[in-house]
C-alpha positions as CSV (number, residue, x, y, z in Angstrom):
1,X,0.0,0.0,0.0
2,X,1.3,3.6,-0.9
3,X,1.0,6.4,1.7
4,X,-1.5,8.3,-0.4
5,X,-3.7,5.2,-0.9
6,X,-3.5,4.3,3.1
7,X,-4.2,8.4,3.3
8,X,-7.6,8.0,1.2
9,X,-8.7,4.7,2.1
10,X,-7.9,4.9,6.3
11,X,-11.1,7.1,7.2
12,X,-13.1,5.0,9.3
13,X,-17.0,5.1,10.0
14,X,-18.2,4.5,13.5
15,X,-21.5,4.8,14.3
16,X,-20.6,5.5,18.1
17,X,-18.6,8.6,18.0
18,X,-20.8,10.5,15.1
19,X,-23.8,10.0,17.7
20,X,-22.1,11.0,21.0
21,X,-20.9,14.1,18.3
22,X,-24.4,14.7,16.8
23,X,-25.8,14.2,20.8
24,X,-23.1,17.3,22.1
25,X,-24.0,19.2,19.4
26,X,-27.7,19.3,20.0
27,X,-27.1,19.8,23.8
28,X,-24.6,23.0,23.3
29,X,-27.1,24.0,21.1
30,X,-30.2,23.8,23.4
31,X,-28.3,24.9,26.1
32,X,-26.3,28.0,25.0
33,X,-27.8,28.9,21.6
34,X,-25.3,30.3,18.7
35,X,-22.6,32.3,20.4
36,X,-19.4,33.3,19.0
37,X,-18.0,30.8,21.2
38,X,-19.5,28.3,19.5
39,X,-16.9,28.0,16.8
40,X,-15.0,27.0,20.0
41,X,-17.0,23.9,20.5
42,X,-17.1,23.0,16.7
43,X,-13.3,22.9,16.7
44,X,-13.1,20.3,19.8
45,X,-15.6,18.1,18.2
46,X,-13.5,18.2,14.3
47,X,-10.6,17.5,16.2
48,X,-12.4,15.0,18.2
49,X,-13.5,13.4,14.9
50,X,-9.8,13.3,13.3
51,X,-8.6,11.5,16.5
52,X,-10.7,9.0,16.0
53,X,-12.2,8.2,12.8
54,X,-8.7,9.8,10.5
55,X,-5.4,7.7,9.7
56,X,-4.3,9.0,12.4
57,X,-6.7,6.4,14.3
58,X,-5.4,3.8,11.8
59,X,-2.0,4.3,12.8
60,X,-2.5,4.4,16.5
61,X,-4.3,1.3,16.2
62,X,-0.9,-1.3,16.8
63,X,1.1,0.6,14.2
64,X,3.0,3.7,15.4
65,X,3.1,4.5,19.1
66,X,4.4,7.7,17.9
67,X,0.3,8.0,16.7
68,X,-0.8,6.6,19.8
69,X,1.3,9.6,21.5
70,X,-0.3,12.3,19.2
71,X,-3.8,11.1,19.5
72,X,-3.4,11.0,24.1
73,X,-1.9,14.7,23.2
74,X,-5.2,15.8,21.0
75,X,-7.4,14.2,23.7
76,X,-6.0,15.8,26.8
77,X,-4.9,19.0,26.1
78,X,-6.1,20.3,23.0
79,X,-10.1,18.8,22.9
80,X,-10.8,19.7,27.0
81,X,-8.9,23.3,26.5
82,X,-11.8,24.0,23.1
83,X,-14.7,22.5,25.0
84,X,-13.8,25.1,28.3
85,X,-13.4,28.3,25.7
86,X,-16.2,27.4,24.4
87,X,-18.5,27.9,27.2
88,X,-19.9,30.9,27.9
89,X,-18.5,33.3,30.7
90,X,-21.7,32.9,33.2
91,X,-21.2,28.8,33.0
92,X,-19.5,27.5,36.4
93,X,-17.5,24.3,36.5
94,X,-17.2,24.1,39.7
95,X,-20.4,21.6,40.1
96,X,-18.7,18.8,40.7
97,X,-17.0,17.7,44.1
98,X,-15.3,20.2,46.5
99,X,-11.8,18.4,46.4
100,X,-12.3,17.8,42.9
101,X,-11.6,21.4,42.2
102,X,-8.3,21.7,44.3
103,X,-5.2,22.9,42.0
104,X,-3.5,20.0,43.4
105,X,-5.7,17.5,42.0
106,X,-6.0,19.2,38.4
107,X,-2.7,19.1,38.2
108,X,-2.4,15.4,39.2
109,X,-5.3,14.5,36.6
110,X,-3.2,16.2,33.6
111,X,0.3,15.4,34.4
112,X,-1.0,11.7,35.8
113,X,-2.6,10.7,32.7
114,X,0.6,10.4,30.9
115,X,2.2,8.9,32.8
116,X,-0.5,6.1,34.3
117,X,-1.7,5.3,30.3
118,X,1.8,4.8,29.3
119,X,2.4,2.1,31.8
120,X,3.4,-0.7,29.7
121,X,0.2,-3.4,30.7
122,X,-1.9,-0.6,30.5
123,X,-0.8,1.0,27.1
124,X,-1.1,-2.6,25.6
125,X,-4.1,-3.5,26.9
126,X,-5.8,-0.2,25.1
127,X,-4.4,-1.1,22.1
128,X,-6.2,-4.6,22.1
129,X,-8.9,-4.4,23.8
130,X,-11.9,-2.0,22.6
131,X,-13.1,-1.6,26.2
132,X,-10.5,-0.6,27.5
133,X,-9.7,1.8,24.4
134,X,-12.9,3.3,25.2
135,X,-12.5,4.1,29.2
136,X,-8.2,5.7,28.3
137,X,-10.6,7.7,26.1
138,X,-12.8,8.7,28.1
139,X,-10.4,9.6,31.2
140,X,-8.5,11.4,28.9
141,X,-11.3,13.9,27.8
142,X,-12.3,14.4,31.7
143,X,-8.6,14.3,33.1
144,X,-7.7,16.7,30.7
145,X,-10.8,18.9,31.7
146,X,-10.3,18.7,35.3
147,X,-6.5,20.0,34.3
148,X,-7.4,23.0,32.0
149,X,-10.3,24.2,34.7
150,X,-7.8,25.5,37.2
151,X,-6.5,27.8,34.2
152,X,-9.3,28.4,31.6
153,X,-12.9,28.5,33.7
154,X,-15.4,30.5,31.8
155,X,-15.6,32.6,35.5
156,X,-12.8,34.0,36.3
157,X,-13.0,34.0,39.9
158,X,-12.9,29.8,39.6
159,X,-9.1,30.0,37.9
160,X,-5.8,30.0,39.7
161,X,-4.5,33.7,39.8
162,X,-1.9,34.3,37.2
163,X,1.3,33.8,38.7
164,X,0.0,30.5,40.5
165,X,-1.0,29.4,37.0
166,X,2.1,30.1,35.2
167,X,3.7,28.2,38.1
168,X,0.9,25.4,37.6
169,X,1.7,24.9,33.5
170,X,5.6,25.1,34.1
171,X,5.6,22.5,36.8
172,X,3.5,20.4,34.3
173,X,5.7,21.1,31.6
174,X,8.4,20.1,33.2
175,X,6.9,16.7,34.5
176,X,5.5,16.1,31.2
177,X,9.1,17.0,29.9
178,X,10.8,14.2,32.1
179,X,8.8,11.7,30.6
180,X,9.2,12.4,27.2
181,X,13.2,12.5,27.9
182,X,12.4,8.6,29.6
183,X,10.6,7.9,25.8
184,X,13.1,9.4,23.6
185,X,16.0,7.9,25.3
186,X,14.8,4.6,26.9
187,X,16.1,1.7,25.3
188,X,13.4,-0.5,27.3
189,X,9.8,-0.5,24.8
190,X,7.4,1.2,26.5
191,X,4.6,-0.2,24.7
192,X,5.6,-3.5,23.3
193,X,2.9,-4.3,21.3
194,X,3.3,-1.7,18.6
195,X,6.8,-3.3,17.6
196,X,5.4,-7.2,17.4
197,X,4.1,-8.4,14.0
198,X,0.8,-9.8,13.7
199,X,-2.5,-9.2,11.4
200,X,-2.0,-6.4,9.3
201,X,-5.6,-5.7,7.6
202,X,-4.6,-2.8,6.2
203,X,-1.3,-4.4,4.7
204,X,0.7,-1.0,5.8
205,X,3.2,-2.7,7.9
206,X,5.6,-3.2,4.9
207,X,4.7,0.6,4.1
208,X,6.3,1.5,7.9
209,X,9.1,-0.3,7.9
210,X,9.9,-0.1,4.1
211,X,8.8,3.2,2.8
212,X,8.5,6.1,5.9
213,X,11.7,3.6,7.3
214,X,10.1,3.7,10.9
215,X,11.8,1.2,13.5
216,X,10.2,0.8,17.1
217,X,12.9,2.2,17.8
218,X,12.7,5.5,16.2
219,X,8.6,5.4,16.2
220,X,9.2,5.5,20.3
221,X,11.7,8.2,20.1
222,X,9.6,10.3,17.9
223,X,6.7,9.4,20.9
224,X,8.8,10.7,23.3
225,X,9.8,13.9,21.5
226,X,6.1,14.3,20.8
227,X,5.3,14.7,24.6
228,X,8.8,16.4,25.4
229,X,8.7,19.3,22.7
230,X,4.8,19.6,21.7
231,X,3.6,19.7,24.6
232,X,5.6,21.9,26.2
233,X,4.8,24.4,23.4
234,X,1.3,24.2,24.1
235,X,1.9,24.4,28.4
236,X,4.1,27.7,26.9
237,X,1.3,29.4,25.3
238,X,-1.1,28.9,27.9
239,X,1.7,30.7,30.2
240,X,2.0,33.2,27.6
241,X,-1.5,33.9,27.7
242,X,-1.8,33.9,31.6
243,X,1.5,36.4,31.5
244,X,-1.2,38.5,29.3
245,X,-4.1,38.5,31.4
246,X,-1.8,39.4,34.5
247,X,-0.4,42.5,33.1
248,X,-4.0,43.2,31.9
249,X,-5.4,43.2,35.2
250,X,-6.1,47.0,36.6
251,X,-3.0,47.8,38.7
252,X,-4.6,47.3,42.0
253,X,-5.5,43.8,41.3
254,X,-2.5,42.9,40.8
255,X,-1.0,44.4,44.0
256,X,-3.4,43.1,46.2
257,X,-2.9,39.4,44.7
């Protein structure tokens, strides 16, 4: 198979995630109207739909771990951070449990994802099992939510104060950081079962190895540097923005915080 047929001929259809996409829709829409944050929401659920249903699926699907990576990155960071912009500024997220809303454990639900899902039993069972696929999917979306609320709550009296925030992405950046250094340069696999042969329905295997010359090797490298430099870059922009909104805080604000 040729990469541009395995790019024309990997879309999947799944029944599933078009509902639960049709479903969210409906409810944003009956419950906010058409906003301008909208466009927000629309983005989480296209990039929602390419994490699942594009080749990118395909390849994270016992091929690349280096896919695997990209699609946990999508998920956790960039799909909860649309979905929390997208809300409108009178929404509060803080209806869930008290402790559930401590800085402490957002933190530990964003930079404990990563690291729990990549634990080698665990990253090869979601690979081979559906179920399973289905809950790291699902934890993802809400870990990653629990994360961003600390910095991105429609109120703005429900979000860390700037400087704890910057301190709160560049702590995170830094664990995330230290685990993509493990990936890059660990000689151990940390998810076996993306370098053992076996069926190969879409016949792309040869296309890996032969054609883009990806090794397990250098696909779990690329992982790593997936989590060590991309994600850092988005951690950086969020401290970027919260370096904005504390210089565009009234002067008194800021000297009273």
């Amino acid at each position: 198979m040729s990469t541009q047929q395995f790019l024309l001929s990997a879309w999947s259809w799944n029944p599933i995630v078009f509902a639960l996409v049709a479903g969210s829709l409906v409810a944003y829409l009956l419950a906010f109207g058409v906003t301008i944050r909208m466009w927000w929401f629309m983005a989480a659920l296209v990039v929602f739909l390419l994490s699942q249903l594009s080749p990118l699926n395909a390849l994270a699907d016992g091929y690349l771990f280096s896919a695997h990576m990209l699609q946990h990155i999508l998920l956790l960071l960039i799909i909860p951070a649309f979905l929390l912009l997208s809300l409108p500024r009178v929404v509060s997220v803080r209806w869930c449990p008290h402790f559930l809303t401590h800085p402490l454990v957002g933190w530990s639900a964003g930079v404990g994802a990563m690291w729990f899902w990549h634990y080698p039993t665990l990253c090869n069972a979601a690979v081979s099992s559906r179920p399973v696929y289905a809950v790291q999917t699902v934890s993802l979306l809400l870990l990653g939510t629990l994360f961003w609320s600390q910095v991105i709550a429609p109120r703005e009296e429900e979000r860390l104060s700037p400087p704890g925030a910057v301190l709160y992405l560049f702590s995170a950046c830094v664990t995330c950081s230290a685990l993509g250094i493990i990936l890059t340069f660990s000689p151990i696999t940390v998810c076996p079962i993306y370098g053992m042969a076996g069926a190969d329905p879409l016949a792309l295997e040869s296309t890996i190895r032969s054609t883009w010359g990806m090794t397990p090797e250098r696909d779990q490298q690329i992982g790593g540097l997936l989590m060590w430099v991309p994600m850092c870059f988005i951690y950086l922009g969020a401290i970027f923005g919260q370096i904005a909104r504390w210089f565009g805080e009234p002067v008194v604000a800021r000297t009273n915080a």
